[in-house]
DRENPAGU-836908 format. One line per 4 residues: number of its first residue (from 1); their letters; for each residue z, x, y of C-alpha. Coordinates in steps of 0.02 Angstrom, whole numbers. Each point is the difference from the previous one (the first is absolute). Layout:
N
NUM = a = Z,X,Y | ...
//
This chain:
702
1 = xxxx = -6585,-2172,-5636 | -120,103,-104 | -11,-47,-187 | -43,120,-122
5 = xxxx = -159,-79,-54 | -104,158,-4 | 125,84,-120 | 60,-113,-131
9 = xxxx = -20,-168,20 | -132,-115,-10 | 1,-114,154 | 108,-54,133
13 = xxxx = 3,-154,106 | 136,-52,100 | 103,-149,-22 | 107,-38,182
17 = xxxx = 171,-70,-66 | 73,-84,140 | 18,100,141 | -6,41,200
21 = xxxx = -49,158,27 | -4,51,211 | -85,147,111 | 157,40,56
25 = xxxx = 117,43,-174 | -156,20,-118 | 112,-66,-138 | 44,-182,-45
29 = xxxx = 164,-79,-35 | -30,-27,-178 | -108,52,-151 | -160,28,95
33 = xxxx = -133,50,-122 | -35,-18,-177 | -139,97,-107 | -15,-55,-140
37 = xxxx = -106,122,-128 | -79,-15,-168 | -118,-141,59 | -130,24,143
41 = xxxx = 109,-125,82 | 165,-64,-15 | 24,-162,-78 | 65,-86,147
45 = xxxx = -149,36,129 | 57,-98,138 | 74,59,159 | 153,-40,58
49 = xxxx = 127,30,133 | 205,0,10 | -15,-183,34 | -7,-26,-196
53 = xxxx = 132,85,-47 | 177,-94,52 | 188,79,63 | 87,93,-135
57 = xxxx = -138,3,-139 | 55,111,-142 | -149,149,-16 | -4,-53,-178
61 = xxxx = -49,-178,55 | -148,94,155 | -71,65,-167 | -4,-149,-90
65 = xxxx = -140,-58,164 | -117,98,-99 | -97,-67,-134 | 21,89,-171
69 = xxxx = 172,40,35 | 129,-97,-39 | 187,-24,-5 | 157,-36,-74
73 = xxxx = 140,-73,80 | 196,27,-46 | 49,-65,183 | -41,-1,175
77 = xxxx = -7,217,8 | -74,106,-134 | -143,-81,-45 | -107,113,-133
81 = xxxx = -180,39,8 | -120,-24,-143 | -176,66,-16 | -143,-50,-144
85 = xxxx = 155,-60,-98 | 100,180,11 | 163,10,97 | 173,73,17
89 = xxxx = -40,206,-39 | -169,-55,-53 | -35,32,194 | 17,151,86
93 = xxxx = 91,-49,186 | 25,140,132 | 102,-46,160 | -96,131,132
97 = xxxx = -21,120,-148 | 154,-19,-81 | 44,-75,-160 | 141,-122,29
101 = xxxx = 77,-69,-176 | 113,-150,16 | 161,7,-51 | 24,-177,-101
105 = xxxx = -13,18,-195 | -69,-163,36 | -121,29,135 | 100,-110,134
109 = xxxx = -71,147,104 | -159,61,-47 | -82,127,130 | -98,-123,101
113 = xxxx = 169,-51,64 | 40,151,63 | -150,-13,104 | 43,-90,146
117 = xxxx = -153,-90,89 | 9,57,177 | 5,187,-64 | -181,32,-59
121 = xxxx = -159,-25,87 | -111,-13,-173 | 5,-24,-163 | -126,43,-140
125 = xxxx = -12,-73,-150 | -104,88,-131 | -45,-106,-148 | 8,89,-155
129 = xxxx = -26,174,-42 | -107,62,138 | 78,175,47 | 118,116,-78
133 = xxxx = 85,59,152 | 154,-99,20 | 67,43,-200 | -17,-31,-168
137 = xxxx = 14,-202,-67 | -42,-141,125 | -115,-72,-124 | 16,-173,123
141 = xxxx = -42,75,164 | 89,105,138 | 73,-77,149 | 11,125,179
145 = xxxx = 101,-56,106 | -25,128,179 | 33,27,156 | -139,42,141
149 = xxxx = 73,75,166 | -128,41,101 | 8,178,82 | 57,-23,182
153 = xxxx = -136,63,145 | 70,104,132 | -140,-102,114 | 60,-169,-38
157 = xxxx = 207,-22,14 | 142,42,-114 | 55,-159,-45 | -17,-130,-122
161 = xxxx = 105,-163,-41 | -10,-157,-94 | 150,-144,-16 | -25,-153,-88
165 = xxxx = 110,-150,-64 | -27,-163,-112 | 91,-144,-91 | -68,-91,-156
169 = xxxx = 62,-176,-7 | 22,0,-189 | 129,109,-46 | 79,25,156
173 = xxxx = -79,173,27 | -8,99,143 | -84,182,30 | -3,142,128
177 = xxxx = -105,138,-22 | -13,155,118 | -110,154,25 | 27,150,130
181 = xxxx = -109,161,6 | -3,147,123 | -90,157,21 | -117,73,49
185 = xxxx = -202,84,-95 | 131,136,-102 | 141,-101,-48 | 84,-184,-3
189 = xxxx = 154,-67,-55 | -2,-202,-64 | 122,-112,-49 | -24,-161,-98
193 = xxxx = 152,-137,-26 | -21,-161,-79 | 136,-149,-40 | -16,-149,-95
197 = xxxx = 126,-140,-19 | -54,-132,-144 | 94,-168,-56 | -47,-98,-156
201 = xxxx = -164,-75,9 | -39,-173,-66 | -168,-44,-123 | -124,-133,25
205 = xxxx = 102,-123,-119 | 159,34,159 | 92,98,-133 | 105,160,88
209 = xxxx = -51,141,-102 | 137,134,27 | -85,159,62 | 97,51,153
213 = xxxx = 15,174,55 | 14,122,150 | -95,170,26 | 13,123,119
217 = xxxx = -137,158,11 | -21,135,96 | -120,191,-8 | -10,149,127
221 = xxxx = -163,80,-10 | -14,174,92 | -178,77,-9 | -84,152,68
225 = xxxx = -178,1,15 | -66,147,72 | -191,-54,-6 | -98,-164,-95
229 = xxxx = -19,82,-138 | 193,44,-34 | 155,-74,-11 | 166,5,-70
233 = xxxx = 127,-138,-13 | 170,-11,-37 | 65,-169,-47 | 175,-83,-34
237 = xxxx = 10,-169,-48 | 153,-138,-30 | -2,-167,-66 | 141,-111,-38
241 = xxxx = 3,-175,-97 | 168,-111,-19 | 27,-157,-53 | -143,-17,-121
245 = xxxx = 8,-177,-90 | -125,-2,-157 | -22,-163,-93 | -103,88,-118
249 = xxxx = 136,118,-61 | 165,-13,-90 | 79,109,145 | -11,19,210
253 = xxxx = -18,150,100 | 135,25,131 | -81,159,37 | -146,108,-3
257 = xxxx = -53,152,85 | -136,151,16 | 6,135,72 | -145,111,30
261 = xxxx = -60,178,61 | -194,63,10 | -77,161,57 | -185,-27,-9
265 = xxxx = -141,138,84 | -192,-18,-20 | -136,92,76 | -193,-13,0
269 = xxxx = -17,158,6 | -212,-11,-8 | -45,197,-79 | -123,27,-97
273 = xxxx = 78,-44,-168 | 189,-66,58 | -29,-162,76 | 159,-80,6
277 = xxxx = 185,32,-67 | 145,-145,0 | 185,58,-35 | 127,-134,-35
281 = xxxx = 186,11,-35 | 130,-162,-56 | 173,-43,-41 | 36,-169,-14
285 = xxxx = 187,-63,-46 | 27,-177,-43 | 165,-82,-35 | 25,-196,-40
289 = xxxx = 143,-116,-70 | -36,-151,-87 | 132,-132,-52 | 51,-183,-56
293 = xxxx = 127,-33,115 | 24,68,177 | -173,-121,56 | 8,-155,-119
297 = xxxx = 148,-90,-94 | 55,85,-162 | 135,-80,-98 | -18,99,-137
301 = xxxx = -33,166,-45 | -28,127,152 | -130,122,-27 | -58,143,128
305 = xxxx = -126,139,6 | -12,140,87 | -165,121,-21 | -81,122,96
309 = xxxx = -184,93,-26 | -56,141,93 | -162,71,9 | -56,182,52
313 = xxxx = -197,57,-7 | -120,71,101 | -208,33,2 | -140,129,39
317 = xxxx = -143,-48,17 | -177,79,66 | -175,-34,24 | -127,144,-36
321 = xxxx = -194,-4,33 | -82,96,-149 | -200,-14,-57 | 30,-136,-103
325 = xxxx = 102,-116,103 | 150,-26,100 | 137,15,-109 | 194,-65,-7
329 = xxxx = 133,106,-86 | 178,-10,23 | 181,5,-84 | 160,-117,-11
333 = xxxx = 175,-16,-48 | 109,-137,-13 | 181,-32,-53 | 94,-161,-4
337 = xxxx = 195,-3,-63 | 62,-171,-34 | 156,-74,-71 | 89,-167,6
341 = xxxx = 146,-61,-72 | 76,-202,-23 | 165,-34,-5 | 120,-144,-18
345 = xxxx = 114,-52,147 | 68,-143,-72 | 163,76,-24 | 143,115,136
349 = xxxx = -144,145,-73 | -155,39,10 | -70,28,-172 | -182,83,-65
353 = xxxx = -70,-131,-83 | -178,93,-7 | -97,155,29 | -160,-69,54
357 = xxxx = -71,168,66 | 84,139,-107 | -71,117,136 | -151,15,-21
361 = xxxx = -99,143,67 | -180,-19,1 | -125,155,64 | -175,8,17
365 = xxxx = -104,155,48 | -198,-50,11 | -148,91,61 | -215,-96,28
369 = xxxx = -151,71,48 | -121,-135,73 | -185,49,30 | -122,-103,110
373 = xxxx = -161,50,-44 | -190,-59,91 | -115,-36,-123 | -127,-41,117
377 = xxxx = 14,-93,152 | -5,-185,-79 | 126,71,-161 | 168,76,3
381 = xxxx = 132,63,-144 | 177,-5,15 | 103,60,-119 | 152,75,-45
385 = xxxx = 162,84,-120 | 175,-23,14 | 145,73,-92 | 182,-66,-14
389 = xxxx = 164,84,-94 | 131,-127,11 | 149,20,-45 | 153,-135,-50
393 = xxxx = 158,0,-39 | 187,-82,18 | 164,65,12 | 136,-111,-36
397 = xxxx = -78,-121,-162 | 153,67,-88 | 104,-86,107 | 124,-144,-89
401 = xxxx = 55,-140,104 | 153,-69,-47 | 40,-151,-128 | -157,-48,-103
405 = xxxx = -136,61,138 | -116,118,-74 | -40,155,78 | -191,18,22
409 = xxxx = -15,111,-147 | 53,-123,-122 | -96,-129,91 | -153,104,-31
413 = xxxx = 26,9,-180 | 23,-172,-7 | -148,-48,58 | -99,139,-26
417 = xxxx = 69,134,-168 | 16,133,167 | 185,49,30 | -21,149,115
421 = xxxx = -81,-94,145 | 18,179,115 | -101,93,-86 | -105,63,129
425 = xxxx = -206,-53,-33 | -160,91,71 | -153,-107,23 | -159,83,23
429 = xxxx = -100,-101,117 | -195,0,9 | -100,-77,120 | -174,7,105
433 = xxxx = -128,-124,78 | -182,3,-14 | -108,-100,121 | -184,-22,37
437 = xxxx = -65,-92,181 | -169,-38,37 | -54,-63,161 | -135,-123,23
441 = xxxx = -100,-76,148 | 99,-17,168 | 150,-43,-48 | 25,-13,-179
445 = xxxx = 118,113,-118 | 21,-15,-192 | 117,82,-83 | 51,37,-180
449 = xxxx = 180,109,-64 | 108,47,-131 | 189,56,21 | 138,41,-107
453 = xxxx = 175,-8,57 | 147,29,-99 | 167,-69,70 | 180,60,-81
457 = xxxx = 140,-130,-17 | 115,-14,111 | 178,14,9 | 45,-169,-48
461 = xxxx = -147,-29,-127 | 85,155,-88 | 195,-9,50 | 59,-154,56
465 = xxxx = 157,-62,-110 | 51,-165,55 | 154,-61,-111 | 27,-166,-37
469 = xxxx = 130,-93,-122 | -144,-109,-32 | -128,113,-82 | -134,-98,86
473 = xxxx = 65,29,172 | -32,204,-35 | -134,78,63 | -43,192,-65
477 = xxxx = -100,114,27 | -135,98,-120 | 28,191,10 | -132,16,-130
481 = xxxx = -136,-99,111 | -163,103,-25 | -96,18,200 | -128,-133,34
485 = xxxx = -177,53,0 | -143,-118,93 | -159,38,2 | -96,-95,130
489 = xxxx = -192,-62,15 | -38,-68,173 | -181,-75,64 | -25,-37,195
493 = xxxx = -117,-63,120 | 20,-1,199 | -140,-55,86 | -23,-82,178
497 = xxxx = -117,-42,138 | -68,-111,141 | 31,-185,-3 | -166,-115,-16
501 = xxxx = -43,-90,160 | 67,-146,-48 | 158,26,-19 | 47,111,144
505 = xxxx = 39,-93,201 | -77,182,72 | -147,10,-85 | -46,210,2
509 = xxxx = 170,47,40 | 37,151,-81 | 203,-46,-37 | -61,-143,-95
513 = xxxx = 19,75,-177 | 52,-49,-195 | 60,117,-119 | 69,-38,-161
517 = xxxx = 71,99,-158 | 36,-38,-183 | 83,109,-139 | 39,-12,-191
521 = xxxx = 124,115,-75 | 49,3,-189 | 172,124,-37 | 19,34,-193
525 = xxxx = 195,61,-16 | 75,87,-146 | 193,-2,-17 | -6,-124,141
529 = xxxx = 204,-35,34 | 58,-163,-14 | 151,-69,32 | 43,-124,-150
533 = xxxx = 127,-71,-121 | 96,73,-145 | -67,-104,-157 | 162,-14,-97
537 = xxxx = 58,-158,-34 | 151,-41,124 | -27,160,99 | -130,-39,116
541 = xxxx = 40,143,130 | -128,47,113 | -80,181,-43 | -161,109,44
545 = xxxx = -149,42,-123 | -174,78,0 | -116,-93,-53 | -209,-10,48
549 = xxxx = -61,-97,134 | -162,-59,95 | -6,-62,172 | -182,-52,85
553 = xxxx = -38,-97,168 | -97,15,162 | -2,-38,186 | -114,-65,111
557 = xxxx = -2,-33,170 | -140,-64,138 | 6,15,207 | -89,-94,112
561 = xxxx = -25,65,213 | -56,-145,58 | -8,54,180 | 116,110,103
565 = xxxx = 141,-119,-13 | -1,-83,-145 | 6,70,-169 | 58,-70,-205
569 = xxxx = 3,57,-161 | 48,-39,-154 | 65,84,-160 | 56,-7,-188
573 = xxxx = 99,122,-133 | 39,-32,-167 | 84,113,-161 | 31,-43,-159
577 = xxxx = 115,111,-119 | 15,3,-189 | 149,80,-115 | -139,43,-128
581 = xxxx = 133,74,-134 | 80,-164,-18 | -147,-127,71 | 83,-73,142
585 = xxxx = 3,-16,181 | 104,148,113 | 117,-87,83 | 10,-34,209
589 = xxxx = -183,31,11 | -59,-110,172 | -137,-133,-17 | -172,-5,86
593 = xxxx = 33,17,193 | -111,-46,154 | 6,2,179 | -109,-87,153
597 = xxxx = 26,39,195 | -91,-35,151 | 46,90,170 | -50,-41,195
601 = xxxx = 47,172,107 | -46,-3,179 | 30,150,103 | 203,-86,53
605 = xxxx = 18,-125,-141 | -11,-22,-194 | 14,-149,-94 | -10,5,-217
609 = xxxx = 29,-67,-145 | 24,58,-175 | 6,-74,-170 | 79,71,-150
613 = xxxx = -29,-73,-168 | 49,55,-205 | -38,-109,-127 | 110,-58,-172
617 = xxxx = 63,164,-90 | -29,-71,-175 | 1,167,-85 | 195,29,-12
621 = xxxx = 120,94,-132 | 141,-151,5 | 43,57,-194 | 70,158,-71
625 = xxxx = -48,70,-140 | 139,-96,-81 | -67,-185,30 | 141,-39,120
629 = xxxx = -52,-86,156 | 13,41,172 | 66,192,-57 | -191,69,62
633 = xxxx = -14,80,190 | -84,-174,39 | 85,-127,66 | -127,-134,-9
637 = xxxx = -192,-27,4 | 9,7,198 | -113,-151,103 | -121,43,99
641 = xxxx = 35,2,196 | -94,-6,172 | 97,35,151 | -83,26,170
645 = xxxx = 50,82,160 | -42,3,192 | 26,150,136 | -37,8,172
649 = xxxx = -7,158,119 | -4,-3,193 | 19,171,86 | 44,-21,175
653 = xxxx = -37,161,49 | -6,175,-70 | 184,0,1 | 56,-158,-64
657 = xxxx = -45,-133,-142 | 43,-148,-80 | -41,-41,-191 | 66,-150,-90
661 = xxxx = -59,-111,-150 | 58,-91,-142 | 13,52,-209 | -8,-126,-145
665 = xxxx = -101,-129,132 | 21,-146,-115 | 190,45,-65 | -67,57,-178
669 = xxxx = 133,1,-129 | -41,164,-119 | 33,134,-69 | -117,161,-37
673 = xxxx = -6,40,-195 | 80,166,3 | 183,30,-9 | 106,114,-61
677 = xxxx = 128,19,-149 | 184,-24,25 | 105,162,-49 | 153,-107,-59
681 = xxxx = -67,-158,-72 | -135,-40,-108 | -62,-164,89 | -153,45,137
685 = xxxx = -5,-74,143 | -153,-44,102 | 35,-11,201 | -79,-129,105
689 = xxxx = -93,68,173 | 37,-31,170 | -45,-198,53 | -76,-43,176
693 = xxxx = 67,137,139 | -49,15,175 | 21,167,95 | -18,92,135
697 = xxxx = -13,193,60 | -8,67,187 | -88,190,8 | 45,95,168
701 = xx = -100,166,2 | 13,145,139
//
């Protein structure tokens, strides 16, 4: 895959996620590569293959493989990415060009779980605020999930399959994935289909953790390509998730789905000014139910909620040569409807109990311009504008449950003095990027930048009105939350070379190579939006508020070659993030994290071992502003953990292979510091990982 290095970006290096890519398909069974930009390399440097990366693993978890991102865990599906301590709609996350939002007011589903693993070849993380192109906000990062068929030659056969199965032992879980493609050097026609059957899993302490669920996913891909330099693709996708236990959560899911439909086009067209043009179109449709009852005994009150978010957009981008540099211009829209209701089903009748979503209709129209500019051949500018009109509003805050349930109108002026939570609100967003890169001997590249991103709130930030007869069960939204603004200082330094003598077994062998990378960032945020408590005295619900913020950390990470077979490496991440207005940690902020791996690949078999390492998360919000305990976001100062893992590949031939290993080695009883909020009670609840598993996965290729 080509990366846009020479456009936008500062550096690219390749990070292998597990994978087993073969002559004959061109395309793995799984998430095949990772980029991550924003550093020269990504922060996990070592290279891996689909050995490390067991049956049924939830993409959200794949990501979590990386160092610098982490994770929080509801249950078993779902899991949510975090980036230099930014998360949720602090990241931008397209699913093969298309925004996907979840449907959960309570991000059960956020839209790494509506990309399945075995459907996408790569994903790219970009760290930060290192191009404009995929919209406005993203302050964390951007994460690109896409899909790589490669054109068919006429010369070389029409066909290309790939079938593989596996079974984790803890958990129960078994997976199938499949991938067909025909065609021919002007058009194809793929199809991708992926199931996954999961059971409770049990933590290192023997505990069952419930986080059950089964997920069934399937895309159609028809593409013309007329020539290497064209193609057009048009895309329907369908996932479908049932049975979703969440011990992290107040409710289950019994069901989840997405459905979506791309047309994308791109041409390099290679004139004298045009050089390239990229046309995308989306719709995405997402409808989920969570409940109390149906998956888990309920004695008491019933509660269910249906919501649904759907998302239409589309891009233009091109690429046009001019004196001064190549430059990057381009245009996009973006709509997303949501709405979600709660009601009580305690009784012969359903009754509305809350409008958590008064449907809300977000929509975003943006436009960039990026220039890449030579300074001379050891110093390069990139920089570059972007422009956002958002606009929000909600439809149905006026509407009054019955009894003593307030409508979201009067919950807003409870909390807030604002009674006409509809009013529709235009944010004008400004952003832009400014980065300088100097290259020095060999191999070396420093790098300095400046970025400012500006993020609106989203719909629940703003509109969610969670009633509660117990004021602090409520959680409301702000409609008079003011846009977040980050401005962004980041220093780098790749560098790399030729190992000494002594250290490499083939002395003068030209593979044996280190390379290593390390970056500081600081983010200053005004009207940073954090999710808090009301400070009245017996009130105590949970409410949103802008306040100003500072978040700093770095990365490093070191690779060693030691020969052609064997190869290490070693990394570290850390963030730290202050509420500034009120002098106190932000809350679910994860600890200093590491990694270490060593890897033996001979031309049939691969044998490695990974270890994966946080320290004590001492800096916690366990206290609201109240003084009450335990009613922070934190549940506890989490313990450190170390947990180690072993994979094994052995490829029979070019058509079949065996992979197997074993996660959580020594049966490590954890849990990762992130979690999430509960919707409908104010107690958080941290989730313990997966204990020791074994597994196993079979790859047949044609």
């Amino acid at each position: 895959m080509q990366t846009p290095m020479n456009m936008t970006l500062l550096a690219t290096a390749v990070l292998l996620l597990p994978h087993q890519t073969n002559a004959a398909t061109e395309t793995p069974d799984t998430l095949e590569t990772v980029n991550v930009y924003g550093q020269a390399i990504p922060p996990a440097t070592s290279t891996l293959t689909n050995n490390a990366l067991a049956p049924g693993v939830d993409t959200g978890d794949a990501l979590r493989k990386l160092l610098g991102v982490s994770g929080s865990r509801m249950g078993g599906h779902g899991i949510d990415p975090t980036i230099r301590g930014l998360s949720q709609t602090q990241l931008n996350v397209l699913l093969d060009g298309a925004y996907v939002q979840g449907g959960c007011p309570n991000r059960m589903d956020p839209p790494t779980a509506y990309a399945a693993a075995g459907a996408f070849e790569s994903v790219t993380v970009l760290r930060g605020t290192q191009t404009l192109e995929y919209g406005g906000g993203g302050p964390g990062g951007t994460i690109l999930f896409e899909r790589i068929t490669e054109r068919f030659d006429d010369n070389a056969g029409n066909v290309r399959a790939s079938l593989n199965t596996g079974y984790q032992s803890n958990g129960d879980i078994h997976d199938t994935n499949a991938d067909f493609a025909v065609g021919n050097s002007t058009a194809f026609i793929r199809a991708i289909a992926a199931q996954t059957d999961a059971g409770n899993y049990d933590d290192g302490a023997g505990n069952a953790v419930r986080a059950g669920y089964q997920e069934q996913s399937g895309s159609l891909i028809l593409g013309y390509t007329p020539s290497d330099d064209t193609r057009i693709e048009l895309s329907f996708d369908r996932s479908q998730t049932d049975d979703t236990l969440y011990p992290g959560a107040g409710m289950d899911s019994p069901e989840s789905s997405n459905t979506t439909l791309r047309l994308k086009a791109v041409s390099d067209v290679a004139g004298p000014v045009l050089q390239r043009i990229k046309f995308e179109l989306y719709q995405s449709e997402v409808d989920h139910v969570m409940d109390n009852y149906s998956l888990r005994p309920n004695r008491g009150m019933k509660m269910r909620a249906p919501s649904s978010s759907d998302t239409t957009g589309g891009r233009l981008v091109a690429e046009l040569l001019s004196p001064i540099g190549l430059w990057k211009v381009g245009a996009d829209v973006q709509n997303n409807a949501r709405e979600a209701f709660r009601f009580n089903d305690t009784g012969p009748q359903s009754v509305l109990n809350s409008v958590l979503w008064p449907e809300v209709d977000i929509d975003q129209t943006g436009i960039f311009a990026e220039l890449a500019h030579t300074i001379d051949p050891r110093n390069r500018l990139i920089a570059g504008l972007r422009y956002d009109r958002v606009e929000s509003s909600a439809a149905s805050t006026d509407q009054d449950p019955p009894g003593m349930m307030l409508s979201p109108d009067a919950l807003y002026a409870t909390y807030y003095g604002d009674a006409d939570g509809g009013e529709k609100r235009t944010d004008h967003n400004i952003g832009g990027l400014l980065r300088i890169e100097h290259t020095f001997g060999n191999d070396s590249t420093l790098y300095a930048g400046l970025a400012r991103s500006v993020r609106t709130p989203d719909a629940t930030e703003r509109y969610i009105a969670s009633n509660s007869m117990m004021p602090s069960g409520r959680w409301v939204g702000n409609p008079t939350l003011a846009p977040e603004t980050h401005h962004q200082v980041e220093l780098g330094l790749l560098t790399s070379g030729k190992l000494p003598a002594i250290f490499s077994s083939e002395t003068g062998a030209s593979s044996d190579r280190w390379s290593a990378d390390a970056s500081l960032y600081y983010n200053q945020v005004s009207d940073y939006v954090v999710r808090d408590r009301f400070i009245a005295a017996g009130n105590n619900a949970s409410i949103y508020r802008n306040v100003d913020a500072m978040l700093f950390g770095g990365e490093a990470s070191l690779r060693w070659q030691w020969d052609k077979r064997w190869q290490s490496a070693i990394g570290a991440a850390y963030v730290r993030a202050e509420n500034t207005t009120d002098d106190r940690a932000i809350a679910q902020i994860p600890p200093l994290e590491g990694f270490a791996s060593l890897e033996y690949a001979a031309q049939a078999f691969v044998l490695g071992a990974d270890i994966r390492m946080a320290a004590q998360q001492h800096r916690v919000d366990l206290d609201s502003s109240t003084g009450i305990a335990g009613q922070g976001l934190d549940v506890q100062e989490t313990p450190s953990w170390l947990v180690a893992n072993l994979y094994a590949t052995y490829s029979f031939n070019a058509q079949l292979s065996l992979r197997a290993g074993v996660d959580n080695l020594f049966d490590e009883n954890y849990a990762q510091h992130l979690n999430r909020g509960n919707a409908f009670d104010p107690t958080q609840i941290q989730v313990n990982e997966p204990g020791r598993s074994l597994w196993m996965r079979v790859q047949f290729t044609l």
